[in-house]
N, C-alpha and C positions, 0 to 999 in steps of 0.2 A: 369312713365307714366301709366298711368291708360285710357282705351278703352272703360269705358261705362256698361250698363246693372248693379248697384246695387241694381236696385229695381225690386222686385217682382220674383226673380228668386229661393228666397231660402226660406227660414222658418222665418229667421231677417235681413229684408231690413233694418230694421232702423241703427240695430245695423252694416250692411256694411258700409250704409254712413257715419256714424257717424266714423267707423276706419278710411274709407280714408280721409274724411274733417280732422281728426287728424294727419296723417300722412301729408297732404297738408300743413297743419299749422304750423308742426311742421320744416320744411322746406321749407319755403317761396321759391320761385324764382328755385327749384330745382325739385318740383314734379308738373306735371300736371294731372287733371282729366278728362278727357272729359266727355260730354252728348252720353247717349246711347239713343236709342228709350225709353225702359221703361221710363226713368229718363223723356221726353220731356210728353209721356204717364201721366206719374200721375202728372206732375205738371198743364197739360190741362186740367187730370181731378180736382182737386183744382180749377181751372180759371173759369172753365164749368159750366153752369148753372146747381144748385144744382138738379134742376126736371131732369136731366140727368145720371142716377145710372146703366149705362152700363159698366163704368170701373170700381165698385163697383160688380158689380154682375159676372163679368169677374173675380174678384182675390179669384182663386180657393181654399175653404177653408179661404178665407178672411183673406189668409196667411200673407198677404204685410200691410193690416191697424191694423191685430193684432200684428205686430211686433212696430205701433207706439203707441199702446193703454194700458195703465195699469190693467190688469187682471178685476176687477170691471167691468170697464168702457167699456169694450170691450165686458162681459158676455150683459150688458146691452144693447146696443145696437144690437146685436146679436141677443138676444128675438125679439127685434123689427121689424129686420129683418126678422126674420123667420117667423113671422105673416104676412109680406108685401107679402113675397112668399108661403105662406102657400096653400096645394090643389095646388102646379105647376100653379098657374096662380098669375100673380105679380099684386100686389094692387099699382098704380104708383104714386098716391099721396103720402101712407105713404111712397113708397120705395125712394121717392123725401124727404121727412123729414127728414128719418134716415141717407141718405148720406149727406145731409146739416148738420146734425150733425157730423157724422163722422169727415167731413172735419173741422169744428171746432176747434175741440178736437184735430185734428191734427196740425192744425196751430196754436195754440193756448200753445201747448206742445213742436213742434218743429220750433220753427221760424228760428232760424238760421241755422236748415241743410236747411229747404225750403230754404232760402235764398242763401244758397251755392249753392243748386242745382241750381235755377236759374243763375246764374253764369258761369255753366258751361259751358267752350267752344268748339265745337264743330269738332274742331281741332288743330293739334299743326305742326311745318312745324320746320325744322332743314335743316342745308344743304345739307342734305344726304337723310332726310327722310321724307312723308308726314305720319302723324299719323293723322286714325279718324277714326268712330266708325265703318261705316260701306264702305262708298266708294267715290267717287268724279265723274264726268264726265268726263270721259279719255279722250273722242272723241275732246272734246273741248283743249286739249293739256294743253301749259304754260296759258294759259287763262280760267282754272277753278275754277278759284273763283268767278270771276263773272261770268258763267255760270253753277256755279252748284247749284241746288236748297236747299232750306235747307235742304227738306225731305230726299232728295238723301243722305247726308253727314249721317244720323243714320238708313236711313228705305234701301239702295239701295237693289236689287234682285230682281236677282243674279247675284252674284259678277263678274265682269272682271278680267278674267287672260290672263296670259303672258305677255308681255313686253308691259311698257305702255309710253304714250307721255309727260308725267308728269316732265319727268326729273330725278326723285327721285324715291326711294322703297317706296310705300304707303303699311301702316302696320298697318290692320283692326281687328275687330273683328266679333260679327253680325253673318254672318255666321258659321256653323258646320263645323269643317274641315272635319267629318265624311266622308261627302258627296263629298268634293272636292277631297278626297281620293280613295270613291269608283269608279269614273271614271272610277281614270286608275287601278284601279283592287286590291285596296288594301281596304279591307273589314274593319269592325270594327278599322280602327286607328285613333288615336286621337289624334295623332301627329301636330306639325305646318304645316301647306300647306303652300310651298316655291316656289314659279317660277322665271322667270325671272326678275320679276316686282312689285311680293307684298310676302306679309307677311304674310297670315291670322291664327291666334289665339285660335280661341272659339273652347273652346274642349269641350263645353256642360259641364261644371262643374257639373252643377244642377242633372244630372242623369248620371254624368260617375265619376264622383271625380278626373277629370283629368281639371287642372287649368296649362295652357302654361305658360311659362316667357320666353320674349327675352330678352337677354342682348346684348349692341352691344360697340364695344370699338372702340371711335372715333379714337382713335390714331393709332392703328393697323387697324381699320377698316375690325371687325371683328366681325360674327357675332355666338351667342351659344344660345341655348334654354335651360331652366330649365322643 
């Protein structure tokens, strides 16, 4: 089970997707992926009117579409770039070009992870557990699915703890466990945040080098963190 966020988090979104879409494949019916925000992010921006180069000028160091661009292709575009924004003031017609092109080159090179991501689902639900990227609407109890919004299930915050009406252990990601740490007085950990009720994950990989794993044994019904 996989939580979401492989794009635009690290230096090679492409090459993330592309591992998990492999591990997915490579075990049909046994591995799930979910949709995190980034992932819902960059595919809206791909759908988004080209004249719109906000999630293009957001990707810091242009880290996330140079991990889908072949060195050439990427310089070039880049130049082009940098004359849209050239003097701090954005020239919005070209910078409307050069992300129409971007997105191209990108669809054009990766059809079938684009196409996987679109796919993905936005949750996974086991007897024990609800899995999704970021949260559900608790308030709403056994009847959150049809009352929780889409955005909620990747964008929710901030997160609901303690013990929830759900029925199940929901086990997110999304949020920094840093912060749900530092509450109750535990500084810098990057540890799982565990309550009565959820699971949460995100140890900020990107600037801590600490990446969570739960493992849970249906049988024993038991749970270990890596």
């Amino acid at each position: 089970m996989f939580l979401g966020d492989y794009v635009d988090r690290g230096s090679d979104s492409a090459g993330v997707v592309a591992a998990v879409k492999e591990v997915c494949d490579d075990h049909p019916g046994q591995v799930v992926a979910l949709a995190g925000n980034h992932e819902t992010w960059f595919i809206n921006w791909l759908d988004d009117d080209d004249e719109d180069a906000s999630w293009l000028l957001a990707d810091l160091g242009f880290r996330t579409v140079r991990s889908f661009l072949p060195a050439d292709v990427y310089e070039r575009v880049a130049a082009e770039l940098a004359e849209a924004i050239e003097g701090g003031s954005i020239d919005a017609d070209l910078a409307g070009q050069v992300n129409a092109a971007i997105k191209r080159e990108i669809v054009s090179r990766h059809g079938d992870l684009i196409a996987w991501l679109r796919r993905r689902p936005m949750f996974h639900e086991t007897d024990t557990h609800l899995y999704v990227h970021a949260g559900v609407d608790e308030a709403a109890g056994r009847m959150w699915k049809s009352m929780t919004p889409t955005e909620m299930l990747n964008e929710k915050f901030p997160p609901t703890l303690g013990p929830n009406r759900i029925g199940k252990i929901i086990v997110a990601g999304h949020t920094g466990v840093g912060a749900l740490h530092a509450k109750q007085g535990r500084l810098k950990c990057w540890d799982p945040y565990v309550d009565a009720g959820h699971v949460y994950l995100d140890g900020r990989v990107e600037t801590t080098g600490v990446l969570n794993v739960m493992k849970y044994d249906a049988k024993t019904r038991e749970t270990t963190f890596l």
